[in-house]
C-alpha atoms as an extended CHARMM CRD file, in Angstrom:
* protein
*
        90  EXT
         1         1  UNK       CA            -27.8340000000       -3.0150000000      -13.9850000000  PROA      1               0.0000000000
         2         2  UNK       CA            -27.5690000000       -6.7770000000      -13.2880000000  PROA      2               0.0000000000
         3         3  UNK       CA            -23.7640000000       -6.5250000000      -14.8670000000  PROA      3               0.0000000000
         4         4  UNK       CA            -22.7660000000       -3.8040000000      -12.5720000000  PROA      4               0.0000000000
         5         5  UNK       CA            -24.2930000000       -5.7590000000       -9.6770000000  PROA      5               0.0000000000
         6         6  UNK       CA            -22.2140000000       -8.8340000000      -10.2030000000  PROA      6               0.0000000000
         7         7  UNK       CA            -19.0660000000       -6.8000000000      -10.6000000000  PROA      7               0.0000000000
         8         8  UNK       CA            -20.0290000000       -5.4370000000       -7.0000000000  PROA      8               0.0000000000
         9         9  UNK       CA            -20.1820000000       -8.4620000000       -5.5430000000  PROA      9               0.0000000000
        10        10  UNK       CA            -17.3630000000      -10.2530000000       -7.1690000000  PROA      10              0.0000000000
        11        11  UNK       CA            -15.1510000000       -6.8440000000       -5.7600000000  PROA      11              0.0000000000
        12        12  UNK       CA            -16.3180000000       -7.6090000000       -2.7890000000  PROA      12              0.0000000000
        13        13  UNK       CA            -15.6250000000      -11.7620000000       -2.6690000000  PROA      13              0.0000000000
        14        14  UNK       CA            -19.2550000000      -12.2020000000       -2.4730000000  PROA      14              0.0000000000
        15        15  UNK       CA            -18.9020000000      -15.3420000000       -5.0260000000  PROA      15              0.0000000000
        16        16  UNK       CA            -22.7230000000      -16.6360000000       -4.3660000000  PROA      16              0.0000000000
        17        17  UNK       CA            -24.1610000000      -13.2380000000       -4.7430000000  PROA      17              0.0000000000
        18        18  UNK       CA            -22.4240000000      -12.7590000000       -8.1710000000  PROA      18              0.0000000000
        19        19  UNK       CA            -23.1470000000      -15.9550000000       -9.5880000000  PROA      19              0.0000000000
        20        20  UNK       CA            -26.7610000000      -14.8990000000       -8.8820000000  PROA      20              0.0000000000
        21        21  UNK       CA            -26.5350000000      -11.6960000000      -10.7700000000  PROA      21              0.0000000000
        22        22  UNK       CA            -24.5730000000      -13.3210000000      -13.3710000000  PROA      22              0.0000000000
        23        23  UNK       CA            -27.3400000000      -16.0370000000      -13.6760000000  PROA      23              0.0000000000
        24        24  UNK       CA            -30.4230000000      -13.5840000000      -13.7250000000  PROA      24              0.0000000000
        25        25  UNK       CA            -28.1110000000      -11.6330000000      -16.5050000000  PROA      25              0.0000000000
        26        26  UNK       CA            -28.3140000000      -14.3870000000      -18.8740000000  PROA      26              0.0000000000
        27        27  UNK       CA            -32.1690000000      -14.5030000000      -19.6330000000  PROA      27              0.0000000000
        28        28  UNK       CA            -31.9010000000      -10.3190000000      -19.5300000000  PROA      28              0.0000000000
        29        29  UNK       CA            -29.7180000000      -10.6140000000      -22.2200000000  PROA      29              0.0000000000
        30        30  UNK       CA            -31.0000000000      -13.0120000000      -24.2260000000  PROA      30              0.0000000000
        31        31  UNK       CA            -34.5980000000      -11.5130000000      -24.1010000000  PROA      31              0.0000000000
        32        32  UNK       CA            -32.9970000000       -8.0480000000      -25.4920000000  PROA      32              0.0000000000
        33        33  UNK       CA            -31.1360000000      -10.4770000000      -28.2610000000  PROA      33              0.0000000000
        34        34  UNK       CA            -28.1540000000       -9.2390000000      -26.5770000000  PROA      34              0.0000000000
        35        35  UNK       CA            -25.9250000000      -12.8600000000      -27.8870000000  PROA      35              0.0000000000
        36        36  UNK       CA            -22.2670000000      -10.5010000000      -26.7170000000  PROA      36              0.0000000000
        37        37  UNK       CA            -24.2860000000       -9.9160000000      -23.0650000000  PROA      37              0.0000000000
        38        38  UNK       CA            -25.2360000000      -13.4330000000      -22.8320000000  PROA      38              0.0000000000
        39        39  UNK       CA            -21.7020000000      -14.6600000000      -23.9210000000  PROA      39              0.0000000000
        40        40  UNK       CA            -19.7000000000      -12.4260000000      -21.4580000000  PROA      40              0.0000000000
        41        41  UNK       CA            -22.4250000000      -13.5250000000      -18.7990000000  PROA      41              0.0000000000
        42        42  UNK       CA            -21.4640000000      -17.1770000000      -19.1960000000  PROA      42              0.0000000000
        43        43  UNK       CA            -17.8830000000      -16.3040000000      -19.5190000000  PROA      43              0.0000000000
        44        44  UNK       CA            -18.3580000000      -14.8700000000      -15.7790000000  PROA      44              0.0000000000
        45        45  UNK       CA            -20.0240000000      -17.4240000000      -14.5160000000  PROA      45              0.0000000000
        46        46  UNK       CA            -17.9150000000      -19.9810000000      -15.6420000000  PROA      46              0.0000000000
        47        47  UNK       CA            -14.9670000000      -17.9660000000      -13.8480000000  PROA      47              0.0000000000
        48        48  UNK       CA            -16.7820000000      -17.6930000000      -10.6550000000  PROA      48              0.0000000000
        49        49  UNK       CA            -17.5020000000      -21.7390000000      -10.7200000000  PROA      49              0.0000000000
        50        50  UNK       CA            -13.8840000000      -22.2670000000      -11.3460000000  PROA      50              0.0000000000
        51        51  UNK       CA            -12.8930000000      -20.0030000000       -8.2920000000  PROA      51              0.0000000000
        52        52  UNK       CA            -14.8540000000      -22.0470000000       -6.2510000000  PROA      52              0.0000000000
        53        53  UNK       CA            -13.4750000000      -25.5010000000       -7.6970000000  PROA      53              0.0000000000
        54        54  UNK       CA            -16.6670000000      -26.2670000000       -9.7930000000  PROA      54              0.0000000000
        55        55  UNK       CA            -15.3390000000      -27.7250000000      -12.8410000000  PROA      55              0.0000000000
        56        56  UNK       CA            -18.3320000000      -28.9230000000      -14.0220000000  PROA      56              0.0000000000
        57        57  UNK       CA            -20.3770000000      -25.7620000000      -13.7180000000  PROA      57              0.0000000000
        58        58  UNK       CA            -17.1440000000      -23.9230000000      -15.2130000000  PROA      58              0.0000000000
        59        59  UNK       CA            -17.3540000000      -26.4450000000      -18.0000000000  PROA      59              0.0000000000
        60        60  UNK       CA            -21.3020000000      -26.0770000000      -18.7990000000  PROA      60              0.0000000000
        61        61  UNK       CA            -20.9970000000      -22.0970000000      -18.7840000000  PROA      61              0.0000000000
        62        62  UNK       CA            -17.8100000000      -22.0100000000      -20.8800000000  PROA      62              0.0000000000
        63        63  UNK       CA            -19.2230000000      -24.4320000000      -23.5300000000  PROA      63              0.0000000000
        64        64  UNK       CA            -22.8060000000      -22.5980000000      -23.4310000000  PROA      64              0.0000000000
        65        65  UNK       CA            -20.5250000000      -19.5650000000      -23.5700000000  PROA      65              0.0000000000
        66        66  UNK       CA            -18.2800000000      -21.1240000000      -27.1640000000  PROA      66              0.0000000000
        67        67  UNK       CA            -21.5150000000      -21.5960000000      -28.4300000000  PROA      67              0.0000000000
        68        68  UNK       CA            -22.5910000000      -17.9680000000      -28.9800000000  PROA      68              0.0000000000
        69        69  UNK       CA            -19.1930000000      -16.9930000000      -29.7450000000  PROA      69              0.0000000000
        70        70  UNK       CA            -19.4090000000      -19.5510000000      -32.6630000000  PROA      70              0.0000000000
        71        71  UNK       CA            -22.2700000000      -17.9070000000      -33.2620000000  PROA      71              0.0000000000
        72        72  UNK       CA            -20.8890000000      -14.2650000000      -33.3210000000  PROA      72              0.0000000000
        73        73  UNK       CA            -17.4430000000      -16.2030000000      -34.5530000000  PROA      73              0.0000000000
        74        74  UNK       CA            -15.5330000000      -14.1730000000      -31.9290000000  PROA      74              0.0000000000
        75        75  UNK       CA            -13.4890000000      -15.4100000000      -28.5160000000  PROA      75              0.0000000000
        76        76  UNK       CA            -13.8390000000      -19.0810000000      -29.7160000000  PROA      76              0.0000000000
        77        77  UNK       CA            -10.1160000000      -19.8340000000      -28.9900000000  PROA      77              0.0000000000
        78        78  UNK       CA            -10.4690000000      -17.8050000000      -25.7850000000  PROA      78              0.0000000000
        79        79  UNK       CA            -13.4280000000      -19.9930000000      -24.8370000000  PROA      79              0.0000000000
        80        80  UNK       CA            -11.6580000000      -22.9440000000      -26.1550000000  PROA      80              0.0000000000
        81        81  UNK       CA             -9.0660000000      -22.5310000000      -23.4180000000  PROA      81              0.0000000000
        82        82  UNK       CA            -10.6200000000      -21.7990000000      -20.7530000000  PROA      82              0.0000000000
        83        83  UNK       CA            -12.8880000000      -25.0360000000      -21.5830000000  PROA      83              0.0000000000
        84        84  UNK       CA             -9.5230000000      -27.2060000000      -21.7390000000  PROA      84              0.0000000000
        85        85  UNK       CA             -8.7680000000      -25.3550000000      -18.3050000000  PROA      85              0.0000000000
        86        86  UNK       CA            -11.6930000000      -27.7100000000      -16.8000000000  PROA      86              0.0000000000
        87        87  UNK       CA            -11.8210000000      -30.6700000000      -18.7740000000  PROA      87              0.0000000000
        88        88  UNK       CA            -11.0880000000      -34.3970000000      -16.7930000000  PROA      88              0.0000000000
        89        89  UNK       CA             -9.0470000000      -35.0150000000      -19.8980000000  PROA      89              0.0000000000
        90        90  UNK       CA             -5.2680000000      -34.6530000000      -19.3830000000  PROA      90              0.0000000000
């Protein structure tokens, strides 16, 4: 499973590899309608691109992450945060 594979990799500090599981994840999930899969998928790779100093990245994954938690209207402060965690804005 693609999840389990990016948990290997992250355990292991192979950052790329993860963020390539993670990324093949997304379109898994959202062609089983899986939105929590998807969600937790961007929530990982928006970790991972923070690790590595990628705000931007961080930023697009967390706010394409908010998005399905709006939609699900779970984790939105959770998202919320970790969004403010990468903004430019002071």
């Amino acid at each position: 499973m693609l999840i389990d594979l990016g948990n290997l990799y992250e355990s292991l500090d192979r950052t790329d590899e993860a963020l390539g599981a993670y990324a093949l994840l997304v379109p898994v999930e959202q062609q089983t309608y899986n939105d929590y899969g998807v969600m937790n998928a961007y929530d990982s790779i928006g970790k991972l691109q923070r690790q590595q100093g990628n705000d931007r990245e961080a930023f697009i994954a967390f706010q394409q992450g908010l998005a399905i938690a709006d939609r699900l209207n779970i984790r939105q402060d959770y998202f919320i945060e970790q969004i403010d965690s990468v903004s430019d804005t002071p």
